[in-house]
C-alpha positions, -999 to +999 in steps of 0.1 A: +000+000+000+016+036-006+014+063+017-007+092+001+006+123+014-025+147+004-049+120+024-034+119+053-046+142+077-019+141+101+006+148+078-009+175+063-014+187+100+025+188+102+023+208+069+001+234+084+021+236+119+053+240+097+035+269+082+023+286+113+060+283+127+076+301+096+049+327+094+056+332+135+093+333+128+091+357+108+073+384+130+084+370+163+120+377+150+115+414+150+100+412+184+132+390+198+120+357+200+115+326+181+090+308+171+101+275+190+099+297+219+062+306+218+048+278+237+068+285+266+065+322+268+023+310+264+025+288+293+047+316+315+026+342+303-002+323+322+016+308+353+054+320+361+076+299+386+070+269+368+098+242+368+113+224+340+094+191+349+065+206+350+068+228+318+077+195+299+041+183+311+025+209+297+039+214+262+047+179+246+088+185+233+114+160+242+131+173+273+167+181+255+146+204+233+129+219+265+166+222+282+184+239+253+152+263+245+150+276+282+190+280+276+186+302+248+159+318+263+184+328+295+209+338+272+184+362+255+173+378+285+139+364+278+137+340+313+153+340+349+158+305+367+153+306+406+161+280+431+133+260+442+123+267+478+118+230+485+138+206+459+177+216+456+175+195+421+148+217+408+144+254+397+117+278+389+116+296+360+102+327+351+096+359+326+121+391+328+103+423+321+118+421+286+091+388+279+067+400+299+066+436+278+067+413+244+035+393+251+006+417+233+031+420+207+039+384+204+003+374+207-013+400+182+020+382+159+008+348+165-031+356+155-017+375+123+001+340+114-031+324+120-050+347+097-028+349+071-026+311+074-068+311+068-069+340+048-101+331+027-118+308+049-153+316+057-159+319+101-177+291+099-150+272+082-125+277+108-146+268+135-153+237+118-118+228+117-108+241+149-134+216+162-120+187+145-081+199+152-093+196+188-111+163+181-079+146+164-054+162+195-081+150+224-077+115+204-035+118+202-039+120+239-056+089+242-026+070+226 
């Protein structure tokens, strides 16, 4: 049997979130950030203090990805690491003013990806196939 590329919904998924990456990279680059960072900044932007562990839990990245992101992030002023108050193996990480400043920008950036992404769909549309993008992730978490 051959693989069909265009039929497969997964892999045209991939497609899509290769998309959304290079059209975030390309605004979040003026902003000082990358597009790989996103998802952490998201989840800091809504909870700081966080530790690596538990950032890993919430954003699905292999965990030398996770290390040498939060790295670059350090090194680009964008994150501080704390010691944890309880586990000497652990430390809490969280936004400097710098990312904190950045996040209207970086957000208003990620929904102009999005719509130039579905430039031409009807609302309708989208909500249709944000339903079933949600559908086909609460399945992936089944696995």
């Amino acid at each position: 049997m051959k693989f069909n590329r265009t039929d497969s919904p997964t892999y045209l998924a991939s497609q899509l979130a290769r998309g959304f990456s290079r059209a975030l990279q390309l605004r979040a680059a003026k902003l000082g950030f990358s597009a790989g960072q996103f998802p952490i900044l998201l989840e800091l932007w809504d909870e700081e203090g966080l530790t690596q562990t538990r950032l890993l839990e919430k954003i699905d990245i292999e965990q030398a990805t996770m290390a040498n992101t939060l790295s670059r992030m350090e090194r680009d002023g964008l994150i501080e690491r704390r010691p944890h108050p309880a586990d000497k193996r652990a430390q809490l990480i969280f936004l400097t003013d710098k990312a904190r400043a950045m996040k209207a920008d970086a957000l208003a950036a990620a929904s102009a990806a999005d719509d130039e992404l579905f430039a031409g769909f009807r609302r309708f549309e989208k909500e249709l196939m944000l339903e079933y993008i949600r559908w086909a992730i609460d399945n992936s978490r089944k696995i």
